[in-house]
C-alpha positions in Angstrom: 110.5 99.2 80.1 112.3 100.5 77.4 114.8 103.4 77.0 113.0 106.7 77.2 115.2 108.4 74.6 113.8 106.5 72.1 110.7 107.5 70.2 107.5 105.8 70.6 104.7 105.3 67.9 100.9 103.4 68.9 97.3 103.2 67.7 95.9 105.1 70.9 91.9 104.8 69.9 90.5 101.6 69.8 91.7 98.1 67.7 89.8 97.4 65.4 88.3 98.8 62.0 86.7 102.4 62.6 86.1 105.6 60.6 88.9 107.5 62.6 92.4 106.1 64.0 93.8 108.4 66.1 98.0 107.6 66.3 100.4 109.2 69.0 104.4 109.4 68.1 106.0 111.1 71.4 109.5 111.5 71.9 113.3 113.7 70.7 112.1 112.3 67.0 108.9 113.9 66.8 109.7 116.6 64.2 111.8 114.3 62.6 109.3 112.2 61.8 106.9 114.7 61.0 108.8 116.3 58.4 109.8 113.3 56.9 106.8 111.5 56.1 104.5 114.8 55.6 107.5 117.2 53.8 106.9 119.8 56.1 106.7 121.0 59.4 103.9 121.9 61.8 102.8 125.0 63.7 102.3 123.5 67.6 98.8 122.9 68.3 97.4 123.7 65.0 95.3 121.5 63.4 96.0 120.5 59.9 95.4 118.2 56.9 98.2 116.8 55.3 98.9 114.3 53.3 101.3 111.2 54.6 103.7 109.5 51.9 106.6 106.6 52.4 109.3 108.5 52.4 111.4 105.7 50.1 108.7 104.5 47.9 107.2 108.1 47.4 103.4 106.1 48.4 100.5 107.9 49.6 99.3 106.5 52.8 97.0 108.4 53.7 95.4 112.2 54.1 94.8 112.6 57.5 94.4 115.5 60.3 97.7 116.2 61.9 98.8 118.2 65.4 102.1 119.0 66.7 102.4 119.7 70.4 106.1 120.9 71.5 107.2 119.5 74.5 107.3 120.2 77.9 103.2 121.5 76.8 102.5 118.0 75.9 100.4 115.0 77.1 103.7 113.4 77.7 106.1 116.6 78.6 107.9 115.5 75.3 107.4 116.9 71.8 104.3 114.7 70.3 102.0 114.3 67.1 98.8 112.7 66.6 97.9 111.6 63.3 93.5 111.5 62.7 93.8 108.7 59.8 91.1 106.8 58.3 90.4 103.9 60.2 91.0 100.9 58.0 92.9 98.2 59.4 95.6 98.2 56.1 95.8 102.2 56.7 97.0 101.9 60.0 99.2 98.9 59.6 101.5 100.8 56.9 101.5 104.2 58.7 103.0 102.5 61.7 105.5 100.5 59.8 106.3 103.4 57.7 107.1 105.3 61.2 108.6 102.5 63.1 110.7 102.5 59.5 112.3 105.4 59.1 115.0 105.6 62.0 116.7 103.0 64.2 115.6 104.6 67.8 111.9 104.9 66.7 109.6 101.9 68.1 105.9 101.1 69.2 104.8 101.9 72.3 104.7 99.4 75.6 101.6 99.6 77.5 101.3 102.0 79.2 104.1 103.9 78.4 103.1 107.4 77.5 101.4 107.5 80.3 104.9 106.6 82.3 106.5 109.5 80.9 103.7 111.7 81.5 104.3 111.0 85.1 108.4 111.0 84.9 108.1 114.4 83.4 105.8 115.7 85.8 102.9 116.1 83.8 100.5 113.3 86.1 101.3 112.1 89.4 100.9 108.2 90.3 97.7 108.8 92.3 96.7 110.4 88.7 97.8 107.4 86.5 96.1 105.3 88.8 93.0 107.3 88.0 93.3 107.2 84.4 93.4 103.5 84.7 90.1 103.4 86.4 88.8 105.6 83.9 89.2 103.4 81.4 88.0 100.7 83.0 85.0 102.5 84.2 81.8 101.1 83.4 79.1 102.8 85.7 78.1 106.7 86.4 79.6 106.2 89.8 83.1 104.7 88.7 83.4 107.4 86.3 83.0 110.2 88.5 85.4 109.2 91.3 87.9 108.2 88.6 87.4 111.8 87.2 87.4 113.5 90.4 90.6 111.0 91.4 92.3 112.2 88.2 91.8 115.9 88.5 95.1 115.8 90.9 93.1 117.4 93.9 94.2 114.4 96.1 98.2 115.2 94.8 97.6 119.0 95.9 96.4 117.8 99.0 99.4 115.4 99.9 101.8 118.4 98.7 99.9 120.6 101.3 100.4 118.4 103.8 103.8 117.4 103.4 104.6 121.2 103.7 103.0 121.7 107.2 105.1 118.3 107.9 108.1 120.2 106.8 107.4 123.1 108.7 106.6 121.0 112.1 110.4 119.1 111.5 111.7 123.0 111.1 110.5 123.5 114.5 111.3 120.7 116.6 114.8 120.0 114.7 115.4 124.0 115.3 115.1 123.5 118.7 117.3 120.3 119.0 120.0 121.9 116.9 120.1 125.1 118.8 119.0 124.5 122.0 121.6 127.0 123.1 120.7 130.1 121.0 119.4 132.8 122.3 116.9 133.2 119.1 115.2 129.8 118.9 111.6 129.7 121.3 111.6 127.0 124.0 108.9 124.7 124.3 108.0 123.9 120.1 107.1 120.1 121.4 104.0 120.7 122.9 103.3 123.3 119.6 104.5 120.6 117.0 102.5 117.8 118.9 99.3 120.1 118.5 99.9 120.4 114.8 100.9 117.0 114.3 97.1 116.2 115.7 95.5 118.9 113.4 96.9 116.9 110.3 96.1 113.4 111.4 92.7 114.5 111.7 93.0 115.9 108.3 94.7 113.0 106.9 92.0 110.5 108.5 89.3 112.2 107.0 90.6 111.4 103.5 91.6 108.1 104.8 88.3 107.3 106.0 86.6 107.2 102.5 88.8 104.5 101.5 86.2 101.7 101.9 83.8 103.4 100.0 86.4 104.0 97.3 87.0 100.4 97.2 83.3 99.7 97.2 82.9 101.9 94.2 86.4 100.7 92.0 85.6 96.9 92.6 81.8 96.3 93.6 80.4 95.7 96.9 81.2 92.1 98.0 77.5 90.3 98.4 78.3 86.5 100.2 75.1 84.0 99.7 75.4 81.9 102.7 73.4 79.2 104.4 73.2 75.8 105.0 73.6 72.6 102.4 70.5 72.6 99.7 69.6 75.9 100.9 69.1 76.7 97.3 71.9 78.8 97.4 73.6 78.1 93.7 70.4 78.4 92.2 69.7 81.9 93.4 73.5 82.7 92.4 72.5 81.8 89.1 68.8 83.5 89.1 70.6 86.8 90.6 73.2 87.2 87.8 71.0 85.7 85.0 73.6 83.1 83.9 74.6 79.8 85.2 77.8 79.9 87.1 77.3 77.7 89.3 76.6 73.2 89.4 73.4 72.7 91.3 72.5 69.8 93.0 69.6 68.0 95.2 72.9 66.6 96.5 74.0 68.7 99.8 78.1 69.7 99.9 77.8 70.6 96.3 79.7 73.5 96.5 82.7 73.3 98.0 84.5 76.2 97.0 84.1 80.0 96.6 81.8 80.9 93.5 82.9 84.5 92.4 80.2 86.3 90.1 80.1 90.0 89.1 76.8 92.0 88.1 75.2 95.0 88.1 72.4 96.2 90.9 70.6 99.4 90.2 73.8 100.8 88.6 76.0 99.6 91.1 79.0 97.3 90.6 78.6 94.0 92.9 80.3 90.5 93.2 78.0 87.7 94.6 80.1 85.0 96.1 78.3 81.6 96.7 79.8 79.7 99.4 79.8 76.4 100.6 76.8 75.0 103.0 77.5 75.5 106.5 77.4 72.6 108.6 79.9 70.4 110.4 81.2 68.1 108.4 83.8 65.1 108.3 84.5 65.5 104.7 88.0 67.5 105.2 87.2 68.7 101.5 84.1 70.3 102.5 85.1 71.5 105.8 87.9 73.4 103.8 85.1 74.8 101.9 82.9 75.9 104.9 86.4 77.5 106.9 86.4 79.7 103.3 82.7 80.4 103.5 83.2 81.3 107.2 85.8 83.7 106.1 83.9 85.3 103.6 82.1 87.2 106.6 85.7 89.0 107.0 85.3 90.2 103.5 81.8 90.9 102.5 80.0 93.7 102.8 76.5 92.1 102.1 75.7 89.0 103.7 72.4 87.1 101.7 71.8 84.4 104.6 69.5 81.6 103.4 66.7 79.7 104.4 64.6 77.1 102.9 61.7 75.0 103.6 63.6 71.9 103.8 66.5 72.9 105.6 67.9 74.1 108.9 68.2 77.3 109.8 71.6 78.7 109.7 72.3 80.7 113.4 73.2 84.4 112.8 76.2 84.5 115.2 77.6 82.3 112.8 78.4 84.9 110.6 81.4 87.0 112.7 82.2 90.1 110.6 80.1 93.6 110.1 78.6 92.8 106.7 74.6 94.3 106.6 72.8 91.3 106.5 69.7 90.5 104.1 67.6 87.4 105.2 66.0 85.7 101.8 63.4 82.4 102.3 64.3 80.2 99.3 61.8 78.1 97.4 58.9 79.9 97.9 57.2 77.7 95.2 57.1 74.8 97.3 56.3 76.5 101.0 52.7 75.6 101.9 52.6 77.4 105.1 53.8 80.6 106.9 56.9 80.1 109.1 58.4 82.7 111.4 60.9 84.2 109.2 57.7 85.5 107.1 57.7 88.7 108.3 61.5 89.8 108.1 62.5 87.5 105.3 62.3 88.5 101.5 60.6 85.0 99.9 62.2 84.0 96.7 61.9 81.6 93.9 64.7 81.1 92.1 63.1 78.8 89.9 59.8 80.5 88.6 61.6 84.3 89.7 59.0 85.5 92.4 60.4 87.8 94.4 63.9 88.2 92.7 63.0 91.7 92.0 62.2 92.9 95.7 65.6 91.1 96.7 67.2 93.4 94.1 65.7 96.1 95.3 66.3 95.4 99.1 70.2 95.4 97.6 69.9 98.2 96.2 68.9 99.9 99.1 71.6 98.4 101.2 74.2 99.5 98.8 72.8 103.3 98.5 73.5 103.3 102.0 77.4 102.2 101.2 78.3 103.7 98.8 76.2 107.4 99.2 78.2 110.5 99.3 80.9 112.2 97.4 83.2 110.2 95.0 86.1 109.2 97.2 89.7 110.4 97.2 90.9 106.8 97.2 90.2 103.6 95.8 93.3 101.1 96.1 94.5 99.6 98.6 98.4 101.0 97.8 96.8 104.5 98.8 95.1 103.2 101.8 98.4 101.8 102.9 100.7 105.1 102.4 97.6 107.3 104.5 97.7 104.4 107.0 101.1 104.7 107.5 100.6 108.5 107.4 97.9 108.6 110.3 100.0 105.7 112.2 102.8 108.6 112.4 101.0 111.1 112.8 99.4 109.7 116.0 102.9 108.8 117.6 104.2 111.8 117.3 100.7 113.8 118.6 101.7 111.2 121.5 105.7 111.7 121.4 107.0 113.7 124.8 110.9 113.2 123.1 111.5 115.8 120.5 113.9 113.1 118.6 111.4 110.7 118.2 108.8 113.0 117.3 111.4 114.3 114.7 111.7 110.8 113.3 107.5 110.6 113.4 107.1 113.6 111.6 109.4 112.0 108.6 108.1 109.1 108.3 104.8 110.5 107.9 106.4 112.7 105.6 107.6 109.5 103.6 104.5 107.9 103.4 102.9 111.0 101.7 105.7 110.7 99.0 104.9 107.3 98.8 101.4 108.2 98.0 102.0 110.3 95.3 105.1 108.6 94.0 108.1 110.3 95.0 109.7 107.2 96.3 109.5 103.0 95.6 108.0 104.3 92.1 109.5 101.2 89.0 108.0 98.6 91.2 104.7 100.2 91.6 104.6 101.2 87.7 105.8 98.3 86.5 102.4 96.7 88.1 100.2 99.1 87.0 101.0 99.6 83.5 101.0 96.1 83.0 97.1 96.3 82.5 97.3 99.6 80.2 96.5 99.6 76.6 99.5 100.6 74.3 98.1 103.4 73.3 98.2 105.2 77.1 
């Protein structure tokens, strides 16, 4: 990232010819830019029309809607401008050259980088950046809302709550270890600091324990489409997502690795995941594949388990993790007869589409009962880790019967919090997440 004394200049609405191009300068140049390409100066946060002209050539660029807003009352906590032009892809091209033109230490933007001095000048915290990214990645009602109630900063308010009743348990205990002798400190502040220490782990957990559902939300819900070889498992991938993403083949061991494929269910983000047949094999290719589709049951939180006509049946203990399972009787089309899996097996064809819709639907249901409830405080698994750690320090020090351990507990819950919100190991974290910000934020 570059110096953050210089002045930075980007297209923040989309690429791309449209009627409006909305164009952010933030940084100690501000005004200096302002009055030299409009020949005046702006009132802060009043809207106005003005007209923009190269300051050598003397060429109209463009008449356009201009705001000033004077730092630290700024997106950025810096002075910045935004510049309403017309949209045309020649319009935009010369106003930022004109700007990036008129003084050495004025540049386009990184990605990302506004929104990087936002949070160095304390305007958003990291768990707030990390929001705004998910906003704009947001593509369902769901997503939106948690990124919006992420964003708001009630989860930073929280952490700062809690890392003052952290600093007011250390007060106690270390005030007792430092002056053990005085006559003014009260014995006996471990069992007292141990009692707190539990009534903020609960708290903490609480927040902690909508992380999957955060997760579920942000990414999709995980759905694996297991079975055994021929199953007709690639074909109802494909018939599921509308799109052929995976070979298939009357030729069992087809699929040897993991087929990822997102898609929408009722609204809800999802990734189906076909996986290789299951059956023992002395192909070492395929057995790779079927360790990875055993695996799978670690990860997914939907587990499609297949059955056909003309295969075997696939035992249920095969499949070791917690994922809800969803039984579905392939090739319904050629069945001539009831079997036992009739009555608790949805019947498919994924060749003439019987059926797909009540599998939907079955999903559907499954993943109301997920994801239901309040948007989630958390949805990446950096957060999870700092309340993990949090809770994990927490619970020692509920447990701690020496008042300098519990000291050192209570501080490194205390760091995990600031880790959380970015008080501490921040470059490394930003330099990830900015990476996948448009310029213009």
């Amino acid at each position: 990232m570059a110096s953050g004394h210089d002045t930075i200049v980007a297209l923040s609405s989309g690429q791309g010819r449209a009627a409006i191009a909305l164009v952010r300068v933030s940084g100690p140049l501000t005004r200096f830019v302002i009055e030299t390409i409009l020949s005046q100066s702006l009132e802060p946060r009043m809207a106005k029309l003005v007209t923009v002209t190269e300051p050598v050539s003397g060429q109209v660029l463009d008449q356009c809607v201009a705001t000033f807003f004077a730092g630290p009352r700024s997106a950025t906590g810096e002075d910045v401008a935004e510049f309403g032009l017309h949209g045309g892809l020649a319009v935009v091209e010369a106003f930022l050259r004109c700007i990036c033109g008129i003084h050495p230490e004025i540049r386009l933007a990184e990605p990302g980088e506004f929104s990087r001095r936002a949070l160095e000048n304390g305007k958003l915290s990291l768990v707030q950046v990390e929001a705004l990214g998910d906003l704009l990645e947001a593509e369902t009602r769901q997503q939106l809302a948690q990124a919006q109630r992420q964003l708001s900063g009630e989860l930073h308010e929280l952490a700062g709550l809690w890392r003052e009743r952290l600093t007011g348990m250390r007060s106690l205990i270390e005030a007792e270890l430092d002056f053990a002798d005085e006559g003014d400190v009260a014995d006996g502040q471990l069992a007292t600091v141990q009692g707190l220490a539990g009534a903020l782990e609960d708290d903490v957990r609480a927040v902690l324990g909508t992380a999957a559902r955060g997760r579920l939300i942000r990414d999709g819900a995980v759905i694996a489409i297991m079975g055994a070889p021929n199953a007709g498992k690639s074909m109802l991938l494909n018939a599921l997502v509308g799109r052929d993403m995976a070979i298939v083949s009357d030729i069992p061991g087809t699929t040897r690795d993991l087929i990822e494929a997102p898609a929408m269910i009722d609204g809800w983000p999802v990734v189906f995941v076909d996986t290789a047949g299951l059956r023992h094999s002395l192909d070492p290719v395929e057995r790779l594949g079927i360790e990875r589709a055993r695996a799978m049951t670690e990860r997914a939180d939907i587990v499609l388990l297949v059955t056909a006509p003309d295969t075997p049946p696939v035992d249920q203990e095969e499949l070791i993790g917690g994922a809800e399972i969803i039984r579905v009787r392939t090739k319904s089309d050629i069945e001539r007869s009831s079997v036992d899996l009739a009555s608790t097996a949805i019947r498919v064809s994924a060749l003439s589409g019987a059926g797909l819709d009540q599998l939907k639907g079955a999903i559907g249901t499954r993943l109301r009962t997920l994801l239901s409830g309040e948007p989630s405080l958390i949805s990446r698994e950096r957060q999870r880790k700092a309340l993990s750690e949090a809770v994990d320090a927490l619970a020692r020090a509920r447990q701690q019967r020496v008042g300098e351990l519990l000291a050192e507990d209570l501080r490194s819950a205390s760091q995990a919090l600031a880790r959380l919100v970015g008080a501490t190991d921040l470059d490394t974290v930003l330099d990830r997440l900015f990476a996948g910000f448009c310029i213009g934020k």
